[in-house]
C-alpha positions in Angstrom: -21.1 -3.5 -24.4 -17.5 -3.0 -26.0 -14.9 -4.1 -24.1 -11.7 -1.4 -23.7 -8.8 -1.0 -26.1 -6.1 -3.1 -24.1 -3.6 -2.2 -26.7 -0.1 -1.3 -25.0 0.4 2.7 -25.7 3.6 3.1 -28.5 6.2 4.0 -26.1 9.6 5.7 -26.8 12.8 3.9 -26.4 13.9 3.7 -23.0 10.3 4.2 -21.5 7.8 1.3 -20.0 4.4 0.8 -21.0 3.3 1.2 -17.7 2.2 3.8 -16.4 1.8 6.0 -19.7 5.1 5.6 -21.3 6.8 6.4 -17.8 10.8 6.3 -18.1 12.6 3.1 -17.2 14.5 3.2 -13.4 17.6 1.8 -13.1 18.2 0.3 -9.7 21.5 0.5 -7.6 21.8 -1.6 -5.0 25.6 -1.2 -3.2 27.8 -4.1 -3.0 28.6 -4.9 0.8 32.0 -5.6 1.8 32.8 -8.1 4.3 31.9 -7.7 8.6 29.7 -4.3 8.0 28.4 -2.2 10.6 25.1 -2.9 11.7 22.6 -1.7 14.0 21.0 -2.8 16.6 18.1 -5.0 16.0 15.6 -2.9 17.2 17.1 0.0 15.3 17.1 -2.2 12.0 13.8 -2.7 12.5 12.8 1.2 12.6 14.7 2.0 9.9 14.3 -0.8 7.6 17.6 -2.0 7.3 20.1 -4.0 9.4 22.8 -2.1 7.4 23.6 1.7 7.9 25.5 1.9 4.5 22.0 0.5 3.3 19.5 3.5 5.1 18.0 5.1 2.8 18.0 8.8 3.4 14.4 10.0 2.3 13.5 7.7 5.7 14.8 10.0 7.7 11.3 12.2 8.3 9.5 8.8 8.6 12.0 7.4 10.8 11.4 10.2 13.0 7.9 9.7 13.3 8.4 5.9 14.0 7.9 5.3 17.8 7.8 1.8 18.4 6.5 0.2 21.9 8.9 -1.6 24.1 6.8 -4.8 23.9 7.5 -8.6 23.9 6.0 -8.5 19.9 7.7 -5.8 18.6 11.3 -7.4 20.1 10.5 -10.3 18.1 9.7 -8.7 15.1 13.4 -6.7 15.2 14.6 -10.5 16.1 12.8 -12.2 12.8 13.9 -9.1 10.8 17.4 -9.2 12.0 17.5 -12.6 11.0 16.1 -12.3 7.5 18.8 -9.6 7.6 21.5 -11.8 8.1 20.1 -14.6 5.4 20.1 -12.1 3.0 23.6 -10.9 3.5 25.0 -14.2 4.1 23.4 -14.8 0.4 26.4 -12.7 -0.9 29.1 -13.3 1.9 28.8 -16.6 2.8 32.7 -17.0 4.7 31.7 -14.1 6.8 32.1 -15.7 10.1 30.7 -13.2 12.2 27.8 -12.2 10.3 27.5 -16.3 10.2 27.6 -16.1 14.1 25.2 -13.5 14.9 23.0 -15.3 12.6 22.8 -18.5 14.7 22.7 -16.6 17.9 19.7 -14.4 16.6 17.9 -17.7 15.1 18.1 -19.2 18.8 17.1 -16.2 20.4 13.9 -16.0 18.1 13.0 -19.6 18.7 13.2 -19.1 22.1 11.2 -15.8 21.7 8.5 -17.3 20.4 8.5 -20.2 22.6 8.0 -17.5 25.2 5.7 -15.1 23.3 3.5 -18.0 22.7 3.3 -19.9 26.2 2.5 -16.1 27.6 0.3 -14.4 24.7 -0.9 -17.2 22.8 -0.3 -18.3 18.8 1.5 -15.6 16.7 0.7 -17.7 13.2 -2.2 -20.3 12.8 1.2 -22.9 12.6 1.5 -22.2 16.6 -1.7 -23.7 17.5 -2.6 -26.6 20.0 -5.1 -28.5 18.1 -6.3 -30.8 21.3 -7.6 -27.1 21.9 -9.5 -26.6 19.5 -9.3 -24.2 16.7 -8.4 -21.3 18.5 -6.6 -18.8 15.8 -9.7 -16.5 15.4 -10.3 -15.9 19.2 -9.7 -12.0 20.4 -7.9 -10.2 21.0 -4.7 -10.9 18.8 -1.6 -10.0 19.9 -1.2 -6.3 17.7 -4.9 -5.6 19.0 -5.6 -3.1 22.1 -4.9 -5.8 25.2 -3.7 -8.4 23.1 0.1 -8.2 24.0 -0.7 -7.4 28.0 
């Protein structure tokens, strides 16, 4: 059996190999400036970014479709996000003292979180586990499962 011309297709200037000769995108990511607006952390989660100057508009429809349930997971999923939010923007404004101060405040309100979630519900990664128990991580139902965050 022959194997397949893997050649690269002879692409114009200013076009990728991949796929077919496509044309190159040119990403623009906006520059914040310092103490931004935000949303709320459950709002950042919905719509993807902590940052309304960052929402991307073509969201919208999905956005609007996005219910999420008022549960103890899906608060500490807009917690961790907010967070990795924050690291991100404190990446690029580090003397930001109130982004700097929300940060710590949302890091101990996700530890605590998960302390919580995790004395109630049970491991939310395999790191989370009580070995003298065993190993427990594949027992049902987890916590995005039907019953699992009851």
């Amino acid at each position: 059996m022959e194997k397949p011309d893997m050649k690269p297709a002879a692409c114009e200037a200013g076009q990728g190999a991949l796929p077919a000769c496509a044309p190159l995108a040119f990403p623009y990511i906006p520059m914040q400036g310092n103490n931004p607006t935000r949303f709320n952390r459950t709002e950042a989660l919905k719509t993807g970014t902590l940052f309304p100057g960052l929402d991307l508009p073509f969201k919208a429809a999905i956005q609007a479709r996005t219910q999420l349930p008022n549960t103890a997971l899906v608060e500490l999923m807009a917690l961790d996000f907010a967070v990795k939010e924050l690291n991100l923007y404190l990446d690029t404004h580090p003397q930001d003292q109130e982004a700097l101060s929300l940060y710590a405040s949302y890091i101990k309100l996700a530890q605590e979180g998960h302390e919580k979630y995790i004395s109630q519900y049970g491991p939310l990664t395999s790191e989370n586990l009580v070995l003298s128990e065993g190993y427990t991580w594949l027992n049902d139902p987890w916590p995005w499962e039907l019953g699992g965050n009851d």
